[in-house]
C-alpha positions in Angstrom: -25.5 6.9 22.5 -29.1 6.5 21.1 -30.2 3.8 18.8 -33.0 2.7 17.3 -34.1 -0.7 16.7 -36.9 -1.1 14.3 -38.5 -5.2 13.5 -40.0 -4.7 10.2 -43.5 -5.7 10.3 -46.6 -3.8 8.8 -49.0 -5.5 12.0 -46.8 -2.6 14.3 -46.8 -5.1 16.1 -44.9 -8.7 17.3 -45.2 -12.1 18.9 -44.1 -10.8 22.6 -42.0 -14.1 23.3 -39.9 -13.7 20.0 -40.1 -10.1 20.0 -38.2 -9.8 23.4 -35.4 -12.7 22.4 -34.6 -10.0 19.6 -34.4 -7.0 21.7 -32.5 -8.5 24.3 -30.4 -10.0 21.8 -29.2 -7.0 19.8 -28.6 -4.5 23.1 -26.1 -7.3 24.7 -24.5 -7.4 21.3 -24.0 -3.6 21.1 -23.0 -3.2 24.6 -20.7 -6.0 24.2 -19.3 -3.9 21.0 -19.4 -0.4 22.9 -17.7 -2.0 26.5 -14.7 -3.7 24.3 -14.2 -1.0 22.4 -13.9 1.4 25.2 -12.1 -0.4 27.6 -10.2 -3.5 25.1 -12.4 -6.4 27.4 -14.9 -8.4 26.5 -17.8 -8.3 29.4 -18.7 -11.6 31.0 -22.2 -10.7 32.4 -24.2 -7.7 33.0 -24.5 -6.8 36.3 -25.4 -4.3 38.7 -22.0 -3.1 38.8 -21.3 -2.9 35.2 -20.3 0.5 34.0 -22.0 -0.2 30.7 -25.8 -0.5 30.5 -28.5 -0.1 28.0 -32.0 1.8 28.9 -34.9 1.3 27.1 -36.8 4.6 26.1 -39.8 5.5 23.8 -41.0 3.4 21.2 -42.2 5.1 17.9 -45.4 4.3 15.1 -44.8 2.1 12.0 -42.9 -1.2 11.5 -42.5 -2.1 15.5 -39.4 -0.1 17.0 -37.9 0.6 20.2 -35.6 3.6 21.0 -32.7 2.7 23.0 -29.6 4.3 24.7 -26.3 2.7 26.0 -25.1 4.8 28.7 -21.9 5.0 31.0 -21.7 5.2 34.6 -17.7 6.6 34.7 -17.7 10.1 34.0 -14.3 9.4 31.9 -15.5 6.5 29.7 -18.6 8.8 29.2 -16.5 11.9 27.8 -14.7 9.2 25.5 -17.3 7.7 24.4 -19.1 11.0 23.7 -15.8 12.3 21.8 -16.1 9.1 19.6 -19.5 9.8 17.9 -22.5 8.0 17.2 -21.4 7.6 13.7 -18.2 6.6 14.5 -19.2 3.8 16.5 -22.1 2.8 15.0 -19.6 2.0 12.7 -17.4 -0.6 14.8 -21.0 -2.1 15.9 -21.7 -2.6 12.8 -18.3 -4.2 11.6 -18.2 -7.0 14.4 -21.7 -8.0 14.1 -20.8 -8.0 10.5 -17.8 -10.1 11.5 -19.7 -12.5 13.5 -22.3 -13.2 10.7 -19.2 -13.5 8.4 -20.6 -10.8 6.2 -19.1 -8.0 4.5 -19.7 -4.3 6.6 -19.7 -0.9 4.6 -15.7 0.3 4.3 -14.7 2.1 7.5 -13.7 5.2 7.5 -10.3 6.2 9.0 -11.3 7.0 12.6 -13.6 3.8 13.0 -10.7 2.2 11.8 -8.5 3.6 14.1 -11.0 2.5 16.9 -10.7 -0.7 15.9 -7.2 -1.7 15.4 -6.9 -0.3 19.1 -8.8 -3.4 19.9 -6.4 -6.2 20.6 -6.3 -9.6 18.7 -7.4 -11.4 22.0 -10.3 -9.1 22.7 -11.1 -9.2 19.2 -11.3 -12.7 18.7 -13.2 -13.5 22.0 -16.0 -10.7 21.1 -17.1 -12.4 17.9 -17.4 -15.8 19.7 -19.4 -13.9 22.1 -21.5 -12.5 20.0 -22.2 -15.9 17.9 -23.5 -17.4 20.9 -26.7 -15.8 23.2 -26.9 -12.5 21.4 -26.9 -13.0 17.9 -28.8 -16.3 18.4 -31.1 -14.1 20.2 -31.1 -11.3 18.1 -32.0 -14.1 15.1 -35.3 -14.9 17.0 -37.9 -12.5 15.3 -36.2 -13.2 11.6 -36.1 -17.3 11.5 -39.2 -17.5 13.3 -41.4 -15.2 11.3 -39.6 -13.9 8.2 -39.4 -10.1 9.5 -35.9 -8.4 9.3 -34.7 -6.3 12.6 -32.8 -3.2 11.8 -30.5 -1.2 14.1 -29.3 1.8 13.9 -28.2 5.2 15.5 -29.0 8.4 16.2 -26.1 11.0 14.5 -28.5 14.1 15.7 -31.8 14.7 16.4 -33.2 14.0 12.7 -31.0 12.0 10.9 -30.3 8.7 11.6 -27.9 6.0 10.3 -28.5 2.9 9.3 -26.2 0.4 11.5 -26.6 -3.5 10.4 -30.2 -5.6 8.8 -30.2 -8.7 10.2 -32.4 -11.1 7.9 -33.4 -15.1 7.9 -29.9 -15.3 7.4 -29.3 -14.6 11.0 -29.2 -18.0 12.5 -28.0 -20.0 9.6 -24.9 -18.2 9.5 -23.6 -18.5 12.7 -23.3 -22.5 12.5 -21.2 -23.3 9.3 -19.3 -26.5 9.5 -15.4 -27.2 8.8 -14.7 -29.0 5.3 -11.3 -29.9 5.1 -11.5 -30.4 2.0 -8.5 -28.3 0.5 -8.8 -25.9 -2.2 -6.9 -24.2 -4.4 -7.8 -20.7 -5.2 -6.7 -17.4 -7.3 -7.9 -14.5 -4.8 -7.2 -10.7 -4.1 -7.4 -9.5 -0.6 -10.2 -6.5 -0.4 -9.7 -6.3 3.3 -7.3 -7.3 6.2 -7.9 -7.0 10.1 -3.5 -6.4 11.1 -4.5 -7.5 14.2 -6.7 -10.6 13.9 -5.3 -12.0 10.5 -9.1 -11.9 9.6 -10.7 -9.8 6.2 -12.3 -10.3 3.3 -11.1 -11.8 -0.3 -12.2 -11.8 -3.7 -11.9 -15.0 -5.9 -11.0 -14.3 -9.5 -13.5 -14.1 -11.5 -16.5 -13.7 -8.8 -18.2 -10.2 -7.6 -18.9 -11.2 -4.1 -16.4 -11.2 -1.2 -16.0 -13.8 1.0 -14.0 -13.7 4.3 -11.3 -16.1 5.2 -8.7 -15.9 7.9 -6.0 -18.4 9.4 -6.0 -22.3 10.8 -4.1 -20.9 13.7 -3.6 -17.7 15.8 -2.4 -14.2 13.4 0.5 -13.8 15.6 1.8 -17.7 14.9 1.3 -16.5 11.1 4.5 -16.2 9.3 5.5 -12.7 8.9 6.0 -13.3 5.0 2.4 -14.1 4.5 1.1 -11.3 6.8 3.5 -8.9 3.9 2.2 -10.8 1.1 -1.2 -10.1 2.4 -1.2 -6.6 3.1 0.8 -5.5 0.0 -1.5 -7.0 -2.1 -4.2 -4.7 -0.4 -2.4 -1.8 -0.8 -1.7 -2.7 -4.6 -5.4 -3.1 -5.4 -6.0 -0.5 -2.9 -5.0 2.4 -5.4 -5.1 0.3 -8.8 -8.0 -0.1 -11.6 -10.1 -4.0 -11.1 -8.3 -5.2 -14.3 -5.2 -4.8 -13.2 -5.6 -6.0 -9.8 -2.8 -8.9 -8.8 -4.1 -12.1 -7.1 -2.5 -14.8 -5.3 -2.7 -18.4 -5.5 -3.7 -19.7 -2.2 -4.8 -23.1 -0.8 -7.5 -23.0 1.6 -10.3 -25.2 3.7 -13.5 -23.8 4.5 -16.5 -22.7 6.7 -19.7 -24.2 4.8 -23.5 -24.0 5.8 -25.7 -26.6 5.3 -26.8 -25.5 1.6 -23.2 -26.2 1.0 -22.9 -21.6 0.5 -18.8 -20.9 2.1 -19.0 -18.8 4.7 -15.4 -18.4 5.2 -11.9 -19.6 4.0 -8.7 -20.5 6.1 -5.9 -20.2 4.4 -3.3 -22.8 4.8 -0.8 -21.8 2.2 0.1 -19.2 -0.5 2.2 -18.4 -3.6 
């Protein structure tokens, strides 16, 4: 699987320190992505005797990019993964670095989804806290520091590319909201739901922008009434006009940054 990884700066070129944090930062996120979609575990450390590894190849001329290929030692995995698609999993990369940064990916279509409700809850949920730590705060470097956005994406033949995931100044900031418990009482429609993680994204009446919210405590110990409530109001809205969408009054605390912007609700009750 080829990708590209592309810092946008018109010097074609980039503070070798920072620029490296970056680098290193994206390939153990999408390795991280590729290894727990493949194989439902979350790797602990690469090593020598990892299956999954990234190889860096050329670079190319403009805004200061880096060609780069994950590749698989078991001749199995490497069919699978090969029977996948770059699109397809460029797709699922996208969605959990997306998750991580608790912003909202392009919809899915039906086989990345697929892939990723294959994923179990536990795997799920330990690969975003993976990836907010060391490779997203890595992959952050080159944006915070100097203002340039990073964008990944992946090969889908030998022209055309797709584009994967911009990571901006937002990078950093995002991955270090703080809990307010203050509660809040909300009308909402749910725009997207993860059935194994309990996790998606909601729209509050009267805004434009999503916002993603998820559970105090683990999907499974969710009562099975609110997981139905949840997922028939998707499906409703799912196939209905935005003026007649139905919404739900739910109470919720929240995931703020430090301008105060929510990141994320957790839903605590419903009516």
């Amino acid at each position: 699987m080829k990708l590209d990884l592309i810092i946008k700066t018109e010097e074609h070129a980039v503070d070798m320190k920072t620029g490296l944090e970056t680098i290193s930062g994206i390939s153990e996120a999408v390795r991280c992505v590729v290894e727990a979609a493949m194989t439902d575990k979350v790797p602990s450390r690469n090593t020598s005797a990892n299956q999954f590894r990234n190889n860096m190849m050329e670079t190319f001329e403009g805004s200061y990019g880096l060609v780069f290929e994950v590749s698989v030692g078991d001749p199995n995995m490497k069919t699978r993964l090969t029977k996948i698609g770059n699109e397809t999993m460029g797709q699922v990369i996208g969605y959990f670095i997306s998750e991580a940064l608790y912003l909202e990916s392009p919809l899915l279509t039906h086989v990345a989804a697929n892939l990723v409700d294959s994923i179990s809850a536990e795997t799920q949920n330990k690969l975003i806290n993976k990836l907010r730590r060391s490779p997203l705060q890595n992959a952050g470097s080159v944006p915070s520091t100097y203002g340039y956005n990073v964008l990944l994406r992946t090969h889908t033949s030998e022209i055309l590319r797709r584009n994967i995931i911009t990571l901006d100044q937002s990078c950093k900031t995002n991955l270090s909201p703080r809990m307010n418990p203050e509660a809040i009482n909300l009308r909402v429609c749910i725009t997207r739901l993860n059935i194994n993680t309990g996790n998606g994204r909601l729209l509050i009446e009267g805004e434009t922008e999503t916002v993603a919210f998820g559970f105090p405590s683990s999907y499974k110990e969710v009562r099975r009434a609110a997981k139905k409530r949840f997922s028939e109001n998707l499906d409703y809205n799912n196939g209905t006009s935005s003026d007649e969408w139905e919404y739900i009054d739910i109470c919720a605390t929240s995931l703020r940054l430090k301008s105060g912007h929510i990141v994320k609700y957790l839903i605590s009750g419903f009516e």
